[in-house]
N, C-alpha and C positions, 0 to 999 in steps of 0.2 A: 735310217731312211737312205735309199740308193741315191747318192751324187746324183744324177741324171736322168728325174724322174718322168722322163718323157724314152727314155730306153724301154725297146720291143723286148720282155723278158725271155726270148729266148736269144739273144741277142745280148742280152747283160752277161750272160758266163761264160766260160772258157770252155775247151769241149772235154768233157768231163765222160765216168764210164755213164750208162746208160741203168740207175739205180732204180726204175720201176719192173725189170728183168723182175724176174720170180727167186732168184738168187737173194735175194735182199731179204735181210731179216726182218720182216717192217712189225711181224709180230712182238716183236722185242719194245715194241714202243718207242720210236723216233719224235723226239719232242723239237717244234720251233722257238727258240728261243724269241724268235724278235722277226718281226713281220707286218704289212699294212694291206691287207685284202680289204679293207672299209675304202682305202682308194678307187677301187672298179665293185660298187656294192652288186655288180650284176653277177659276181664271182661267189659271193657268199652262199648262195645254195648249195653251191658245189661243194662245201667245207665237210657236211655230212658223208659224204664218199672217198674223203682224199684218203692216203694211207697214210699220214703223218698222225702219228697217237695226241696231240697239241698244238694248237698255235697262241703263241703270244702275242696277240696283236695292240698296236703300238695308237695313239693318238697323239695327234700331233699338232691342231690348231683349232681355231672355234666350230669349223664346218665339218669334222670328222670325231667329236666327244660322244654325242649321242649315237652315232652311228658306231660306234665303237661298243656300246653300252648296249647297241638293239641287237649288237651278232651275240653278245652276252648272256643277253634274255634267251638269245634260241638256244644255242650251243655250251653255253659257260659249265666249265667244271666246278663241280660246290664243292668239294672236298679233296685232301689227298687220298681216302680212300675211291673216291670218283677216278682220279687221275690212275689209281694202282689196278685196275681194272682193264682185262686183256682188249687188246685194240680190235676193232673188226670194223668191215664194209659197214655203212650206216649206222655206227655208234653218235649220238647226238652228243655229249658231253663229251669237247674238242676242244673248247677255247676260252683262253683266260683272258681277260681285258688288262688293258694298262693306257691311265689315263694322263696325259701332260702336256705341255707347252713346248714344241722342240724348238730349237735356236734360231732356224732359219724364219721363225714367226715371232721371236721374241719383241720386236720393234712394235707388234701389235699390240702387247699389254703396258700399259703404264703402271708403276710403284707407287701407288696410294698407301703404302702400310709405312713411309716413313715420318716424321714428325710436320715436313714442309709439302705433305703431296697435297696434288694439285686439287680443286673442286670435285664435286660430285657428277658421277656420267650422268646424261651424255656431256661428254666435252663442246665448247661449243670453238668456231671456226681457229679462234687464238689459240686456245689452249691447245688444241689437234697440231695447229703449227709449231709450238714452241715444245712441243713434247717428241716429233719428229726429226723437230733439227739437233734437237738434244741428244738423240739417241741414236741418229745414224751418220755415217763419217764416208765421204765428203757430206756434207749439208747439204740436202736436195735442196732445186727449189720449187714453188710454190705450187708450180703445175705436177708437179712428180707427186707431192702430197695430199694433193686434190682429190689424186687415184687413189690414195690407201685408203681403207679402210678405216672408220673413225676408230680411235683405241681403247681397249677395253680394261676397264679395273683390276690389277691383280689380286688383290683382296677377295672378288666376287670369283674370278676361277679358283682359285686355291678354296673355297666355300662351297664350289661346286666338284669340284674333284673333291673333298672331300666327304661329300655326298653320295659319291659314283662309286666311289672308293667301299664304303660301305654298303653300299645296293648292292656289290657283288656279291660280295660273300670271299672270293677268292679273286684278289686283282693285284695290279701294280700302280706305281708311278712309271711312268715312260712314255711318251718320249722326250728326254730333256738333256740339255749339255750343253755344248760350247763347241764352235765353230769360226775356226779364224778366216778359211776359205771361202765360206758363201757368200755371196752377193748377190741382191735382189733383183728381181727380173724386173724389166720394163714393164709400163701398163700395155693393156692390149691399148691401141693406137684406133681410130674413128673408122678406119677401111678393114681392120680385122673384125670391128664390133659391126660391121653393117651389114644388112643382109646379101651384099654382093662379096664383101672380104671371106676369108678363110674363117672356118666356123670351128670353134672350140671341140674340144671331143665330149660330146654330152654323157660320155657311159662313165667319165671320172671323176668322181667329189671333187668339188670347186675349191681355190684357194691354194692351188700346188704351182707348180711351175708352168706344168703342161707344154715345154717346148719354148718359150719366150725365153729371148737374148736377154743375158745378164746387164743389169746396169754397173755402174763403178760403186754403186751406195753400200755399204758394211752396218750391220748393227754393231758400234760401240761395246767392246769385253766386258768394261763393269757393269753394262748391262746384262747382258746375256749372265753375268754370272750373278746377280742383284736376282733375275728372274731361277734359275738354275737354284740357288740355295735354300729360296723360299718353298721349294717343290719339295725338294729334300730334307728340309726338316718339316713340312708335312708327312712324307714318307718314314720318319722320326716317330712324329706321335701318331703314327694309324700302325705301325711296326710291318712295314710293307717294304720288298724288295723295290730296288727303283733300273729302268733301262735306260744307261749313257750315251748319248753321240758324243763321241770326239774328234774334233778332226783338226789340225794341225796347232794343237790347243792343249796337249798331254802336260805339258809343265803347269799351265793355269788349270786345268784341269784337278792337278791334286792337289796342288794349294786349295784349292776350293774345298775341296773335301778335306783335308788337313786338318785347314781354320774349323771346321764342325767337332773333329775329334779331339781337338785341342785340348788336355787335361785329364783325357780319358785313355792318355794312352799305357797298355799293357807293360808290366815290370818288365824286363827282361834281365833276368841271371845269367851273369859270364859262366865259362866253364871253372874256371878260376875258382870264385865264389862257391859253384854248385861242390865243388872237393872239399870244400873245407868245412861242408858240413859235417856234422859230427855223424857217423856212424850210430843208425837209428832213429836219428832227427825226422827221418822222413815217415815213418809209425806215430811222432806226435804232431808232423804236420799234417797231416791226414785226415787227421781225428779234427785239430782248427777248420781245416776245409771243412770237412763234414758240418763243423758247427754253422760256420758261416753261411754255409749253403742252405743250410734251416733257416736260418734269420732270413736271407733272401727269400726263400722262399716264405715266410710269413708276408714282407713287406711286400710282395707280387699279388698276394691274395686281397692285402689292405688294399690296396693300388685302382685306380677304374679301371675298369674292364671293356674293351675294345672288340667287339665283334665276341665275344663270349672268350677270349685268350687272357692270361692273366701277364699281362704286358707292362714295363715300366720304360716309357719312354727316354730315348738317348738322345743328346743333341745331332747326330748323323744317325742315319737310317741301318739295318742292321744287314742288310746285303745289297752289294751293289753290282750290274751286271755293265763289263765295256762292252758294249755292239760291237760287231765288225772291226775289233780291235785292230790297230794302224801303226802300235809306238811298237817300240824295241824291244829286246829280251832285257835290256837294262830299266827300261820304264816298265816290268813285269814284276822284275824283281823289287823294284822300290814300293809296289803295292804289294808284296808279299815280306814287309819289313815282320817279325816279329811281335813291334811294340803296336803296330795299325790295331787297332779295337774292331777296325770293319772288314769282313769276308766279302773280296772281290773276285768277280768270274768273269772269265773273258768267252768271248764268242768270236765266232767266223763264218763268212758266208762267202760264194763265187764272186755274187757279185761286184763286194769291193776287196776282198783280200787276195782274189785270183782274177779279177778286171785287164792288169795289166800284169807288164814281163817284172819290172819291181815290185810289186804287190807278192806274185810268185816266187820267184828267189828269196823273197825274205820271209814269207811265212813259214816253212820248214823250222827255222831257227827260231820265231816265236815260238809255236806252237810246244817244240820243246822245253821251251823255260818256262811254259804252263806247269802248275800241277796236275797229275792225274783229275784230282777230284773240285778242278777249278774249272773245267772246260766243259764248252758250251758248241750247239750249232745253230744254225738260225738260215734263214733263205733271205729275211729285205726285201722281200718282195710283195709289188703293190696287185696280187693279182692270185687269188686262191686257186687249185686245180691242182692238174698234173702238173705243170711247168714248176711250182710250188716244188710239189711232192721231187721232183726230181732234183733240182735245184739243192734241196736239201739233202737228199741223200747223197747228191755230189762232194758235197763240200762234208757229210758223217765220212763216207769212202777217203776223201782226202785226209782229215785228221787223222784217223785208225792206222792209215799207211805212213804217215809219220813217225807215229809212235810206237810202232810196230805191233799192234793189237789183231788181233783178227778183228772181224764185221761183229760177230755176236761180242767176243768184249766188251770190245770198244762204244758199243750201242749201248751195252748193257751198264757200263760205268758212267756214259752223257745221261740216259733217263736216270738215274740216279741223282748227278747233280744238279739235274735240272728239278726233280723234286724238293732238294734241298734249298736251293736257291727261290724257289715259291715259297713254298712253306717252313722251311727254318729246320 
């Protein structure tokens, strides 16, 4: 989700080449990794026309699930054969959903799944108040929480996401993660709500920012990440890629994930060891694999069956995607450790990794401590169309010239991992 959701999208990017030019390979299939067009739902017709072969589009609180869920019903790809199908003008199978709780709304749900949670919704006045001050830092007071909205059960969304989840056919977890920078806006004030005040922009699903001056109030980390984990090991047992926000939170960040992998993680052989096997060793380790991979594969079949995939759930989820990645070539390489059990993929988009002059300067040097076949592109943007379609090709052109790929490569290696990264 863009930092500043009240930014004119042409106005969020830097001035990039001009990637709707006829130059552009867009028959290659140009996938968005990560996107919220359910923001301005008056954009969604337009998705049938845009040249982007995909959008990931992201949900992100209680007012934008179902609407996430209805672009779904129109446009949702059912299959990776769907997805593998050459792109054209007016193709309807466009968009994948992904369904979650993102950080900047985390203060809205309360943690009923632990052994002391609070009573059954609704909450009544007490409880709305002691669950607010609990969870956001400084402690508002009384009139600040009047405004929020009453809180909603995280048990009943993770019951419903996990519903949404399987209605697709083909979806995610996302939008979810951690955020040390946000801060919640002020309510709208009695002369903004009147009919003489300045009047909200009615073409935007409700519940964003929309331009209100931030207050000092923080949702509380072991919240946001109490909510964050519970997502995640949903996305565990439905075997569904999940989309990360991270934003000045990259250390908490993988601890969090970490603590899921914990026990599960991959042997790694020094070179040391790998010499001193015996010559031939590797003809009777073979043949073990082989065996073992039977047995797995029998215990996959015993296993329930998920959406018709013979899946044995993990305690971490089996891919996971950074948005708009922000950390360093050194927090790259710490999720590309060896013994991580989890395949992570990083994305980029204008708007926040080429926003400003340090965003710029330092993405160069990320993006090459990506692997090839880890990188992602994505637009973050709340507003389907051309400005989309361009947006993203800006930031496909910028990757490619990185890494020194041409356009067709380079295209051709992102829809790749971005098929991978859906569908496994």
């Amino acid at each position: 989700m863009c930092q500043n959701d009240s930014k004119p999208p042409v106005a969020a990017a830097t001035e990039q080449n001009d990637s709707r030019s006829d130059d552009f390979p867009w028959h290659i299939g140009v996938c968005d990794a990560h996107c919220h067009p359910t923001d301005t739902m008056s954009s969604i017709a337009s998705i049938s026309g845009m040249r982007a072969r995909a959008l990931t589009i992201m949900a992100t609180r209680s007012q934008d699930q179902d609407l996430v869920a209805s672009a779904a019903a129109q446009h949702g790809i059912q299959d990776r054969a769907a997805l593998a199908s050459p792109a054209a003008q007016q193709t309807p199978d466009r968009v994948v959903p992904a369904f979650g709780w993102h950080p900047w709304f985390s203060h809205q749900l309360y943690d009923d799944t632990a052994s002391n949670s609070p009573p059954e919704p609704p909450l009544d006045a007490a409880h709305k108040v002691k669950h607010y001050a609990s969870v956001l830092t400084p402690a508002p007071d009384e009139a600040f929480i009047a405004a929020l909205p009453d809180p909603l059960p995280l048990s009943q969304f993770l019951t419903d996401t996990r519903r949404r989840v399987q209605d697709a056919r083909t979806a995610l977890i996302g939008e979810v993660g951690l955020d040390k920078a946000f801060r919640l806006p002020w309510p709208r004030n009695a002369a903004e709500q009147s009919s003489s005040g300045p009047r909200r922009d009615e073409t935007l699903t409700p519940g964003g920012r929309e331009g209100r001056t931030l207050s000092p109030h923080h949702v509380r980390m072991p919240h946001q990440v109490a909510v964050l984990k519970a997502q995640l090991r949903l996305a565990s047992e439905l075997g569904v890629a999940v989309s990360v926000h991270g934003v000045q939170a990259h250390g908490v960040l993988f601890d969090a994930l970490a603590s899921l992998w914990k026990g599960f993680e991959r042997e790694v052989v020094s070179r040391r060891k790998q010499k001193m096997v015996a010559k031939g060793a590797e003809d009777f380790e073979s043949s073990d694999e082989e065996e073992e991979e039977g047995e797995e594969e029998k215990k996959k079949e015993e296993a329930p069956r998920i959406e018709g995939k013979g899946y044995k759930p993990k305690p971490f989820p089996p891919r996971v995607c950074l948005h708009s990645f922000s950390g360093s070539p050194q927090t790259v390489q710490q999720y590309l450790n060896p013994s991580i059990p989890l395949r992570v993929y990083f994305s980029f988009s204008t708007v926040i990794n080429l926003s400003t002059a340090g965003g710029e300067s330092r993405l160069p040097d990320v993006v090459r401590a990506c692997p090839d076949d880890r990188l992602l592109v994505e637009s973050d943007l709340h507003c389907a169309g051309d400005d989309m379609d361009r947006l993203l090709g800006d930031i496909a052109r910028k990757v490619c010239e990185i890494k020194g790929w041409s356009l067709e490569e380079g295209l051709t290696r992102i829809r790749k991992n971005y098929e991978e990264f859906i569908f496994g």
